[in-house]
matplotlib code that plots the C-alpha trace (Angstrom):
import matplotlib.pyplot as plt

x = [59.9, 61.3, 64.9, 64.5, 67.1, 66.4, 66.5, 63.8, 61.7, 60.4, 59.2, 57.9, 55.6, 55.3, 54.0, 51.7, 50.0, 46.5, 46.2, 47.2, 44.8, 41.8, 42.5, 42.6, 39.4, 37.4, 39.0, 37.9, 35.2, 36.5, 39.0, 40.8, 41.4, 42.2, 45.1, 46.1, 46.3, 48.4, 51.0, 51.2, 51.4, 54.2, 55.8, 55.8, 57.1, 60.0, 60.5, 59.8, 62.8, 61.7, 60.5, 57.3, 58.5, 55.6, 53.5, 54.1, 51.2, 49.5, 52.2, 51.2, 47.4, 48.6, 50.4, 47.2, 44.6, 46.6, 47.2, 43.1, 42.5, 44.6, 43.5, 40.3, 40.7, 42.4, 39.5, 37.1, 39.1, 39.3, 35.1, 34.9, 37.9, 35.2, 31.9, 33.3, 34.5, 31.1, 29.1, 27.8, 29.2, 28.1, 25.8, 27.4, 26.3, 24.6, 28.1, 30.0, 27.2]
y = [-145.0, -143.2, -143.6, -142.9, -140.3, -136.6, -137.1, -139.9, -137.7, -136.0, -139.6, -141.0, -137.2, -138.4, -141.9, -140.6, -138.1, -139.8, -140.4, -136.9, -135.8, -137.9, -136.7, -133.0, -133.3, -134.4, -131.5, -129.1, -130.2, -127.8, -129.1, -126.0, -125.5, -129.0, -128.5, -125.7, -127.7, -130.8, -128.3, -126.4, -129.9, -131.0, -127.7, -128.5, -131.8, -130.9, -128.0, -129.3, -130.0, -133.2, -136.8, -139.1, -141.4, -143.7, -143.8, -141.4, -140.9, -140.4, -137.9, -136.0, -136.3, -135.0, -131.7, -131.7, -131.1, -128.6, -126.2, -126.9, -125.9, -122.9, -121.8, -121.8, -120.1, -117.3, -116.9, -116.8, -113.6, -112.0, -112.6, -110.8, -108.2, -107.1, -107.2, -105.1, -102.6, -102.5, -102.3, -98.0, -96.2, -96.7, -93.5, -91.2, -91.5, -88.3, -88.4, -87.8, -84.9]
z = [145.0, 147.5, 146.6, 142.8, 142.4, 141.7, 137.7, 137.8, 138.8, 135.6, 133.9, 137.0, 136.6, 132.9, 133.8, 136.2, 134.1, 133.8, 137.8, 137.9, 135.6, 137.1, 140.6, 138.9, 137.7, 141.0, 142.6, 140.6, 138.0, 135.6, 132.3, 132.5, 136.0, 135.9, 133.5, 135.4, 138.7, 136.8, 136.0, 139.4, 140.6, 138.6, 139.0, 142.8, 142.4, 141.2, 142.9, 146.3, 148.9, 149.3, 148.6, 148.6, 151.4, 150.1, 147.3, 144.7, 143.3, 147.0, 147.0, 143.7, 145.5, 148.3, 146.6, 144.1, 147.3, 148.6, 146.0, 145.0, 148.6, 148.4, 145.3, 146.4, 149.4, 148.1, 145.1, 147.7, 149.1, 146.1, 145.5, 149.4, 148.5, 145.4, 146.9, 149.5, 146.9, 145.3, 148.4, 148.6, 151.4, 154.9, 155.6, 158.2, 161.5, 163.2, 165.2, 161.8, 160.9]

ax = plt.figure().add_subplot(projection="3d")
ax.plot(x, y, z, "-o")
ax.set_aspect("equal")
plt.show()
């Protein structure tokens, strides 16, 4: 699958839709964020410089763990970023008095 042109591209996403979907799901054991992740997925298929060199749909697995894994690197920021902001104010030292 490596040399399918450019253009094959979007079916070989279409035909892959229920692998897609499946591996979605295990990642992150929510429907919606699941649907989410299919589209960023496809989105970075056919964005993405490059081709599978092998197996397409370890390719599209591949793409799939990585944006799971950023995604939920970067919502585990944001949960640190807001408990910070709701902890009180550190009391001023009898230097700051």
């Amino acid at each position: 699958m490596s040399d399918a042109p450019p253009d094959d591209l979007p079916a070989l996403l279409a035909d892959h839709q229920r692998f897609l979907r499946a591996v979605a799901r295990r990642l992150v054991r929510d429907e919606d964020r699941a649907e989410d992740l299919i589209q960023d997925t496809c989105l970075a298929a056919l964005t993405a410089g490059s081709r599978p060199r092998g197996s397409l749909p370890a390719w599209l697995a591949g793409i799939a763990r990585n944006l799971a894994r950023m995604a939920a690197r970067s919502a585990a920021r944001r949960k640190r970023r807001e408990l910070r902001a709701l902890a009180p104010p550190a009391e001023p030292g009898p230097a700051e008095t």
